[in-house]
PASEBA-1860 file (N, C-alpha, C; in nm, 3 decimals):
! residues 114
1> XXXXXXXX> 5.369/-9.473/0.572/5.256/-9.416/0.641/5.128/-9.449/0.565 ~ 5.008/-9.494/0.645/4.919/-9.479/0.584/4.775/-9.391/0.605 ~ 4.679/-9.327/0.606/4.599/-9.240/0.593/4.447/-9.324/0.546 ~ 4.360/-9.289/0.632/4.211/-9.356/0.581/4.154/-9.248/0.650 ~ 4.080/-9.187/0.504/3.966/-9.061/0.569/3.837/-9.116/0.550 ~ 3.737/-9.056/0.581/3.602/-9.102/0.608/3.534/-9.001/0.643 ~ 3.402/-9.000/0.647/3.284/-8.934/0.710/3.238/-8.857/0.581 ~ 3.311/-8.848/0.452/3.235/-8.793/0.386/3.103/-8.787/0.318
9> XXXXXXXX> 3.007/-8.758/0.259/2.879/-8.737/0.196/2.801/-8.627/0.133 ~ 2.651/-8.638/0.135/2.592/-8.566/0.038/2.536/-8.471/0.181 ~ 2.521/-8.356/0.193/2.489/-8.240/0.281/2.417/-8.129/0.205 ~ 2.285/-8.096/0.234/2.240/-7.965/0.201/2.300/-7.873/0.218 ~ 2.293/-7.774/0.169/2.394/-7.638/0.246/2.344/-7.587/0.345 ~ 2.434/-7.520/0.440/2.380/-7.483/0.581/2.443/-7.581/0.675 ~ 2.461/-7.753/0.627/2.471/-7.828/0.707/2.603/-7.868/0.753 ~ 2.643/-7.970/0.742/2.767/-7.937/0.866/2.793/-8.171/0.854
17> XXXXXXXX> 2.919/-8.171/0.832/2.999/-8.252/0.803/3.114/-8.268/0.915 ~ 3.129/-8.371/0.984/3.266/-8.409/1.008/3.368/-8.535/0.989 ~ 3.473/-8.484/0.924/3.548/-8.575/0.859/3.683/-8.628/0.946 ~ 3.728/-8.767/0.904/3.834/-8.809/0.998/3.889/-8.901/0.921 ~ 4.018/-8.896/0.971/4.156/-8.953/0.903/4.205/-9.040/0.990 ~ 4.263/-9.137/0.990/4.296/-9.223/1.117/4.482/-9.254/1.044 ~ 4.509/-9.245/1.083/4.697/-9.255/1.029/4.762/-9.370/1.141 ~ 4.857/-9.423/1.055/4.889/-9.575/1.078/5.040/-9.556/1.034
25> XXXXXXXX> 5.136/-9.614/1.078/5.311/-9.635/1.048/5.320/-9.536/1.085 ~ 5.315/-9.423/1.188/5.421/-9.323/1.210/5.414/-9.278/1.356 ~ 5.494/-9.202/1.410/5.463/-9.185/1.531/5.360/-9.029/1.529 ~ 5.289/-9.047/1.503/5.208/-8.958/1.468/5.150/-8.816/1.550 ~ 5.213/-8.851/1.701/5.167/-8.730/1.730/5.294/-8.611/1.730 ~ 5.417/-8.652/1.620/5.487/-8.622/1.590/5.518/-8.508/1.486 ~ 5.406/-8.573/1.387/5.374/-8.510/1.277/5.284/-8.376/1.251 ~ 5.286/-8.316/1.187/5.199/-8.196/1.129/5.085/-8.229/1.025
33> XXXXXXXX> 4.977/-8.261/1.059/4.877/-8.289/0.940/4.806/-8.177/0.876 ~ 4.702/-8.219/0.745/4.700/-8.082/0.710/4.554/-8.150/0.657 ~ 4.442/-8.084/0.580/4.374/-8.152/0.513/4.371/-8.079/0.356 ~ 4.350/-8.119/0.280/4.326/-8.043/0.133/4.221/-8.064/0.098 ~ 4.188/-8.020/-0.062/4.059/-8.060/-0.102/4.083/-7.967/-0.284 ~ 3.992/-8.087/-0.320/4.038/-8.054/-0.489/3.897/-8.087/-0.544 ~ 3.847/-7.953/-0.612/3.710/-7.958/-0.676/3.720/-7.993/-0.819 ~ 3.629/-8.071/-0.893/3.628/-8.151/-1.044/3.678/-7.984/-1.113
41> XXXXXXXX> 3.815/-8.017/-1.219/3.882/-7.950/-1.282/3.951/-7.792/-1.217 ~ 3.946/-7.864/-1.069/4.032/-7.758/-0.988/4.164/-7.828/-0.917 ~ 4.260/-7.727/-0.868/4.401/-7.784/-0.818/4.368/-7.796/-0.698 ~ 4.431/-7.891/-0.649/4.413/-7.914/-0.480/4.453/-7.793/-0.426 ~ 4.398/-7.824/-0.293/4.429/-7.665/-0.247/4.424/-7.703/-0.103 ~ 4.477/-7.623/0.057/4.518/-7.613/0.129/4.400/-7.583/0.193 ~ 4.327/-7.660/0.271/4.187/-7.652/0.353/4.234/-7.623/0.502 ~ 4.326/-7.663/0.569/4.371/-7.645/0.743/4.464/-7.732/0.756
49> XXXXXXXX> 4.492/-7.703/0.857/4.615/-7.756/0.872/4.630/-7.805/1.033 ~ 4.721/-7.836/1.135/4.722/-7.852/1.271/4.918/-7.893/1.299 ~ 4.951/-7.830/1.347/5.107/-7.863/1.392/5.089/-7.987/1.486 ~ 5.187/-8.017/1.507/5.219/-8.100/1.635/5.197/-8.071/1.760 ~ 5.203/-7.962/1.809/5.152/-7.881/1.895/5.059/-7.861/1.915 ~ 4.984/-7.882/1.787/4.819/-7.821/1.793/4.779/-7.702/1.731 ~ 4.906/-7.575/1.672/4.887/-7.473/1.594/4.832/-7.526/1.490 ~ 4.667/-7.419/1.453/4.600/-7.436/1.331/4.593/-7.351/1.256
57> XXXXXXXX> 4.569/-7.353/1.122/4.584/-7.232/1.023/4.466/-7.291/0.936 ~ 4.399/-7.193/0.876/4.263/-7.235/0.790/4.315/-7.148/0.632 ~ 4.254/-7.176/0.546/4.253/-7.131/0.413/4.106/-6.987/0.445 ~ 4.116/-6.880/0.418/4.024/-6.792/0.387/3.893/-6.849/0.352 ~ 3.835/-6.923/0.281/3.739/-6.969/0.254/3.661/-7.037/0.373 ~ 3.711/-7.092/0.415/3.681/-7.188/0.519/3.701/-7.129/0.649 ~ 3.750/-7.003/0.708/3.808/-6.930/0.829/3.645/-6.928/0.896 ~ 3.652/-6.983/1.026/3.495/-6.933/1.079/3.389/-7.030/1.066
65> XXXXXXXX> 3.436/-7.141/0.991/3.367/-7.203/0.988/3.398/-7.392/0.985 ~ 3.508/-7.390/0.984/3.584/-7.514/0.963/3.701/-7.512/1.091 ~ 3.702/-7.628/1.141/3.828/-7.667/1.264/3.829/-7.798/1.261 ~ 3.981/-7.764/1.263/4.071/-7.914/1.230/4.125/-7.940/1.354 ~ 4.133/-8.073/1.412/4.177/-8.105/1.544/4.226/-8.257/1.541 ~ 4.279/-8.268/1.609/4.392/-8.423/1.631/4.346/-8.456/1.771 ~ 4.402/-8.607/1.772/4.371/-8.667/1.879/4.482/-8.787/1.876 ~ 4.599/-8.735/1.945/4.707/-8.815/1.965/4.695/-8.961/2.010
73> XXXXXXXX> 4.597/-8.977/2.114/4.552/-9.116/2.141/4.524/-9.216/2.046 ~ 4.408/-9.138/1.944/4.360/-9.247/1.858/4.441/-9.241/1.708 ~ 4.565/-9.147/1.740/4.562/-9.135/1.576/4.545/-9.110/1.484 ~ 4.461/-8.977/1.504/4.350/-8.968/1.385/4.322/-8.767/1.368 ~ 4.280/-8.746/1.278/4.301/-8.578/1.255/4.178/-8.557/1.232 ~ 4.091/-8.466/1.215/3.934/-8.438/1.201/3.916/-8.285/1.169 ~ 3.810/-8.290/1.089/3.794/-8.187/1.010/3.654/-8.154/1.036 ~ 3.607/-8.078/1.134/3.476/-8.008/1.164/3.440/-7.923/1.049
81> XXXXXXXX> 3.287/-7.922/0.963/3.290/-7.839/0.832/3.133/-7.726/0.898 ~ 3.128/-7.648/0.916/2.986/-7.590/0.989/2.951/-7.531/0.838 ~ 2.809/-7.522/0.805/2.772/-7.364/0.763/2.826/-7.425/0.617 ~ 2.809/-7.570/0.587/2.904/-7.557/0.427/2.759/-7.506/0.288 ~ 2.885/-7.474/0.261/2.831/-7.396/0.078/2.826/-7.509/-0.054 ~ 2.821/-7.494/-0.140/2.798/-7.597/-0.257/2.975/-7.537/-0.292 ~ 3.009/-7.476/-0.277/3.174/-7.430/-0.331/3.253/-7.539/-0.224 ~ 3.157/-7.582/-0.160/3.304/-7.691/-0.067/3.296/-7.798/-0.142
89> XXXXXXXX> 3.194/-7.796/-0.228/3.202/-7.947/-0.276/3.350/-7.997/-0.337 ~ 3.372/-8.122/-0.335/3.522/-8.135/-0.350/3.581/-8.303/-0.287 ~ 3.667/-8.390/-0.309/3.725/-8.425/-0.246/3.809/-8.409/-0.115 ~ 3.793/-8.431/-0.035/3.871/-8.398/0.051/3.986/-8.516/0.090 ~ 4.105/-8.455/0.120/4.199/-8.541/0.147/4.300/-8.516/0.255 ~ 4.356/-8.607/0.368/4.427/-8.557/0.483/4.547/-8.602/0.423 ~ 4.682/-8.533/0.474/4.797/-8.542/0.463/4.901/-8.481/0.536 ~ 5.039/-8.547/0.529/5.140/-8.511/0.580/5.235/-8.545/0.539
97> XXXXXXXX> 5.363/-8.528/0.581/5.491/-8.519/0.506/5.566/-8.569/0.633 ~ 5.615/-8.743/0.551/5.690/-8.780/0.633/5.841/-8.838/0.542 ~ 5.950/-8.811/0.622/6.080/-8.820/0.539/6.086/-8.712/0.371 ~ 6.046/-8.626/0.413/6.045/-8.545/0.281/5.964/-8.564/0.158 ~ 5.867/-8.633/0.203/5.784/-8.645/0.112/5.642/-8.636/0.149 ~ 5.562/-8.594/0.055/5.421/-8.574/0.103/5.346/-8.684/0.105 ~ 5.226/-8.726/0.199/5.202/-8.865/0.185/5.022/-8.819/0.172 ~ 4.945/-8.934/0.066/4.820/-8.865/0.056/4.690/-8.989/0.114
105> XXXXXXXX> 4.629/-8.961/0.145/4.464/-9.048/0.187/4.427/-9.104/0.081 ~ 4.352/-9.153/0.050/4.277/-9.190/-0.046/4.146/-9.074/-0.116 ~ 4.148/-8.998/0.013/4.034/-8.940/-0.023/3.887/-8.939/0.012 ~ 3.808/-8.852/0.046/3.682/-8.846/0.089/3.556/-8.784/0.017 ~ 3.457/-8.829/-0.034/3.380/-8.705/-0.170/3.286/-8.614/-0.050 ~ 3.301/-8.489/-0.037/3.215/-8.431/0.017/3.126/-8.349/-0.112 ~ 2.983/-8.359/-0.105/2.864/-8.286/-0.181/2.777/-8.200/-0.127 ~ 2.808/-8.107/-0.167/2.708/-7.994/-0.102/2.598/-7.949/-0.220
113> XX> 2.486/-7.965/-0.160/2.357/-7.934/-0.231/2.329/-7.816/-0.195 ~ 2.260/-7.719/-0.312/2.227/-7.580/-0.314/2.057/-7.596/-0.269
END
């Protein structure tokens, strides 16, 4: 499987980011994607998520203000960010787990300015 995220950048706070993953080798509207995100000398951590179905689940931080959505046609998973804070700053990264294993993006730098 492969994973290419994008759309990330530098954002004042208040402003509003959307990010996208485009996934390649799998039958993908099969899969459960998720997105993470790991701040300099922090553990990755669990940003949203989207089933196959389309069930979404958000991390507390982000509830209200972040939606994650797929688009079976193109392939690809997206991460709406509204209202971001300088605490989102972070990598962001899409993923999923195919054959028992977790599979990761490369990665996206999102910067939020205070």
């Amino acid at each position: 499987v492969q994973l290419q995220a994008s759309g990330g950048g530098l954002v004042q706070a208040g402003g509003y980011l959307r990010l996208s993953c485009t996934v390649s080798r799998i039958m993908f509207a099969a899969y459960d994607m998720a997105w993470y995100r790991q701040a300099p000398g922090q553990e990755r951590e669990l940003v949203a998520s989207i089933t196959s179905d389309g069930g979404t689940a958000y991390a507390n931080p982000v509830k209200g203000r972040f939606i994650i959505s797929r688009d079976n046609y193109a392939d690809a998973v997206y991460l709406q960010m509204n209202s971001l804070k300088p605490e989102d700053t972070a990598v962001y990264y899409c993923t999923t787990v195919d054959r028992g294993v977790r599979r990761w993006g490369q990665g996206t730098q999102v910067t939020v300015s205070s």
